[in-house]
C-alpha positions as a Markdown table, in Angstrom:
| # | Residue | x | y | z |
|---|---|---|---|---|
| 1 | Unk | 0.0 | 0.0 | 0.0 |
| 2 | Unk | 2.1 | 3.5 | -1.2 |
| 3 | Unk | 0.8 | 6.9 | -1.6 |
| 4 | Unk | 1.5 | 8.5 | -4.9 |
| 5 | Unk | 3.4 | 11.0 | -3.3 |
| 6 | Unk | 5.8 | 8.1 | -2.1 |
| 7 | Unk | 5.9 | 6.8 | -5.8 |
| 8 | Unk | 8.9 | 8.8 | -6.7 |
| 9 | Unk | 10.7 | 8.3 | -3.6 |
| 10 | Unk | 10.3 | 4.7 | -3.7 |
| 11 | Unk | 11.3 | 3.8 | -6.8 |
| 12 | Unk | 14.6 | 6.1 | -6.4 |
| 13 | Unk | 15.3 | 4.4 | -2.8 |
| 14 | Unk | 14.6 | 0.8 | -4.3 |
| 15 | Unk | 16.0 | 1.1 | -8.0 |
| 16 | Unk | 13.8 | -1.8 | -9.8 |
| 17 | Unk | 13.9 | -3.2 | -12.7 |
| 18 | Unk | 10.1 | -4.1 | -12.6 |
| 19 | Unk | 7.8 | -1.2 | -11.3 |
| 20 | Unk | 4.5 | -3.3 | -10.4 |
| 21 | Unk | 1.4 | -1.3 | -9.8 |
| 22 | Unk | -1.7 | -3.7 | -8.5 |
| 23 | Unk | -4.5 | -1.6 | -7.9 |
| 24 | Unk | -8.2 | -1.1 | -8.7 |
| 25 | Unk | -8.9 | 1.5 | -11.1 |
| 26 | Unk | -12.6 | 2.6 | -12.4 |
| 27 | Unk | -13.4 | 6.2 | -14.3 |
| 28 | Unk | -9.9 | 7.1 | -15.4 |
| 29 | Unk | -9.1 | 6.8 | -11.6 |
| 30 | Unk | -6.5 | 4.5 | -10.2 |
| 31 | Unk | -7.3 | 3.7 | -6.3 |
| 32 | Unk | -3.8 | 4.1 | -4.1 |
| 33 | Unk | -3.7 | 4.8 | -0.3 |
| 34 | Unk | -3.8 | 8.4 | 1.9 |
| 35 | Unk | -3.4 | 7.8 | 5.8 |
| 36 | Unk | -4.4 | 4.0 | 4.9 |
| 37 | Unk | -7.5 | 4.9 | 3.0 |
| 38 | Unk | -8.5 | 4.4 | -0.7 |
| 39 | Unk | -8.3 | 7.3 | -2.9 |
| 40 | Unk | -8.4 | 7.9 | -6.3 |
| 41 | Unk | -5.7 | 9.3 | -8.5 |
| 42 | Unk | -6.1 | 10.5 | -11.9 |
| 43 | Unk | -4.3 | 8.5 | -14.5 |
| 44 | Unk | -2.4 | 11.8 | -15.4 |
| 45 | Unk | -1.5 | 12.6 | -11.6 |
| 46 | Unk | -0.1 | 8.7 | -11.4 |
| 47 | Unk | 1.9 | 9.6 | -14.4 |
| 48 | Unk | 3.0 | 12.8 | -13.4 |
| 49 | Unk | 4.1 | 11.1 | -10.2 |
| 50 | Unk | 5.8 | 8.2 | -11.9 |
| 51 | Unk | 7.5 | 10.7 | -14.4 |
| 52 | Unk | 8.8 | 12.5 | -11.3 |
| 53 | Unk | 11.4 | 9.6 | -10.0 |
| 54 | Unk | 14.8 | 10.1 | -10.9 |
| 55 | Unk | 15.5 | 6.0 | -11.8 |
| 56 | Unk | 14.0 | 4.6 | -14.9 |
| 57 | Unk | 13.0 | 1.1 | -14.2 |
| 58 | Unk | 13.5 | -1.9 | -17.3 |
| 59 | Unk | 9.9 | -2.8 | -17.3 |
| 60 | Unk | 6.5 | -0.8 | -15.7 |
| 61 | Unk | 3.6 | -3.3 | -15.1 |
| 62 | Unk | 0.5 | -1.6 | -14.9 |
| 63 | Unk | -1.5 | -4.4 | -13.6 |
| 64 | Unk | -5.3 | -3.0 | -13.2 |
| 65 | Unk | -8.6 | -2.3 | -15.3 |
| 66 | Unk | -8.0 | -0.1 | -18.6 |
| 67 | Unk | -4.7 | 0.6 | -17.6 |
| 68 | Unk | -3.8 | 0.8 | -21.4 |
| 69 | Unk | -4.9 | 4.7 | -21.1 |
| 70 | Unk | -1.8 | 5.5 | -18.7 |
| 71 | Unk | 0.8 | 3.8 | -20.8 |
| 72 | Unk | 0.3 | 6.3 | -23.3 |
| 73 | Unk | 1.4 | 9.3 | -21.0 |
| 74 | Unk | 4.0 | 6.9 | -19.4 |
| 75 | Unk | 6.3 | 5.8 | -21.8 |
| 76 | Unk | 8.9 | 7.7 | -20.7 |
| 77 | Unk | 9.3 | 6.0 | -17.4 |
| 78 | Unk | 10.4 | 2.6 | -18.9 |
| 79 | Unk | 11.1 | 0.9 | -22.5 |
| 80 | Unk | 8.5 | -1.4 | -21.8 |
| 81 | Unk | 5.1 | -1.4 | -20.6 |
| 82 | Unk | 2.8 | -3.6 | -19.8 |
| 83 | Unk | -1.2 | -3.0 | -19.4 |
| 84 | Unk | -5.1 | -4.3 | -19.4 |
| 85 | Unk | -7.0 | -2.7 | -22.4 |
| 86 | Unk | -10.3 | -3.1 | -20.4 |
| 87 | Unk | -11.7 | -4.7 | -17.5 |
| 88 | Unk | -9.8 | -7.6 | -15.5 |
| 89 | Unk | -10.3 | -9.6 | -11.8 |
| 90 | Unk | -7.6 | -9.8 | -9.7 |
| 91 | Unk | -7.1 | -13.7 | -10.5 |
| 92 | Unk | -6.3 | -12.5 | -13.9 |
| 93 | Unk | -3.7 | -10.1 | -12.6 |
| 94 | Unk | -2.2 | -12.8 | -10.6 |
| 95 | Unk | -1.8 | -14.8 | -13.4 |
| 96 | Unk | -0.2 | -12.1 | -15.2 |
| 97 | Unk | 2.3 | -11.2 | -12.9 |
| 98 | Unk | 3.2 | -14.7 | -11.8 |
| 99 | Unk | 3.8 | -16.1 | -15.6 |
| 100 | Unk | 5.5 | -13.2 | -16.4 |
| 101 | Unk | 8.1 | -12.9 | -13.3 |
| 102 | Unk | 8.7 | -17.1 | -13.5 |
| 103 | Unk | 9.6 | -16.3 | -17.6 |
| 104 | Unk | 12.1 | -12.9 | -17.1 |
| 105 | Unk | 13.6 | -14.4 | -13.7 |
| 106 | Unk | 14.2 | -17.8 | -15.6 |
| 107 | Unk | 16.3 | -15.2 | -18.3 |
| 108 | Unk | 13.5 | -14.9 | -20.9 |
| 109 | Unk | 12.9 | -11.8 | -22.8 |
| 110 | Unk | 10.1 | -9.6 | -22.0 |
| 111 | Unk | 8.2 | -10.5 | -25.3 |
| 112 | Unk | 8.9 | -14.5 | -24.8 |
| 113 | Unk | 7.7 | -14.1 | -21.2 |
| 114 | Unk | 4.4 | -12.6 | -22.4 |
| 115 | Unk | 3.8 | -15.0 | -25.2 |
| 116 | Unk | 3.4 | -17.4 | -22.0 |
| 117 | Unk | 1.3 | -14.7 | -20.4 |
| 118 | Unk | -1.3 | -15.0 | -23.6 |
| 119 | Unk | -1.0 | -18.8 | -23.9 |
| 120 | Unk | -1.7 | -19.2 | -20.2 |
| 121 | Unk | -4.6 | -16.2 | -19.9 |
| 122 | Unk | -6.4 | -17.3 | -23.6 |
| 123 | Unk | -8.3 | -19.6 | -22.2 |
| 124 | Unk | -10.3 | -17.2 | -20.6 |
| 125 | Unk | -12.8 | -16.5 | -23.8 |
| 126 | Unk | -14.3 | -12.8 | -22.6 |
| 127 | Unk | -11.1 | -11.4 | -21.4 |
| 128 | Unk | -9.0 | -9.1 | -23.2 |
| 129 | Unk | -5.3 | -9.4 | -23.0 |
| 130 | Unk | -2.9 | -7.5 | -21.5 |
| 131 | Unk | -0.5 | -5.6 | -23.8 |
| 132 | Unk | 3.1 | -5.4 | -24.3 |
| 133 | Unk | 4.0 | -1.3 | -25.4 |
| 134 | Unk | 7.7 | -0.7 | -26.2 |
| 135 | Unk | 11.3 | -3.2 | -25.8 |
| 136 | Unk | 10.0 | -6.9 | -26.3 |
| 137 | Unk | 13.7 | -7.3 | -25.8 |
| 138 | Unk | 14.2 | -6.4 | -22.6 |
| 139 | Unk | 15.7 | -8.9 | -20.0 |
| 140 | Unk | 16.1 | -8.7 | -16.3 |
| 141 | Unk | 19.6 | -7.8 | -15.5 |
C-alpha cells in the first residue's frame, strides 16, 4: 500500500527493474492509499508522479482495469510497458504477474515471457489481454 506521493521516492530508494502497480482503477481513476485509506488518483497525476522519479526502471507493469490509457502518458518511465486494455479480476492479474516474473527471472525476454502470459490467460474466452507497449527485448539484468 504506497501513496503516490511516495511513488517517486520509492522507486529512487529501491532502483527496480520491474515497477508493479496492482490496484483497482474505475473512471480514469487509479485507487492508491492516503493515511491508509483508498483514494483515487487520476491517470495523469499517477503519471505525473511516476515521471517525477529520478531512476528509470526496465519494465512498468500496470496491472489494473483499462490501464492501457496510462501507458500512453507513461512511456517515458520505462522501455516497456505492460497493461489491461479493459476490464480484468484480480485472478487475472495474478496470473499475469506470476507467468510473467517465473519467464524474465528464468532469463527470458520480455516478449517471450508474455507470449506465456497469452497462452496461459487465452483460455479465458471474454477477457482481453494485456499488452506489451515498447522493448519486447528487454531482459532482467
Amino acid at each position: 500500500m504506497i501513496e503516490v506521493a511516495e511513488l517517486p521516492d520509492c522507486v529512487d530508494a529501491t532502483r527496480p527493474q520491474i515497477v508493479h502497480l496492482a490496484a483497482h482503477s474505475r473512471d480514469g481513476a487509479v485507487f492508491l492509499t492516503l493515511a491508509i485509506e483508498p483514494v483515487s488518483v487520476q491517470h495523469g497525476h499517477l503519471a505525473q508522479a511516476l515521471l517525477s522519479a529520478q531512476h528509470r526502471p526496465q519494465i512498468l507493469l500496470l496491472n489494473f482495469c483499462r490501464s492501457i490509457a496510462v501507458s500512453v502518458n507513461i512511456q517515458q518511465v520505462a522501455p516497456a510497458v505492460i497493461c489491461w486494455p479493459d476490464r480484468v479480476d484480480d485472478g487475472h492479474c495474478r496470473e499475469l504477474a506470476n507467468v510473467l516474473c517465473r519467464g524474465l527471472a528464468g532469463g527470458d525476454s520480455l516478449g517471450a515471457s508474455m507470449d506465456r502470459v497469452k497462452i496461459t490467460l487465452s483460455r479465458y474466452d471474454a477477457l482481453a489481454l494485456p499488452q506489451l507497449v515498447g522493448d519486447a527485448t528487454a531482459r532482467l539484468r
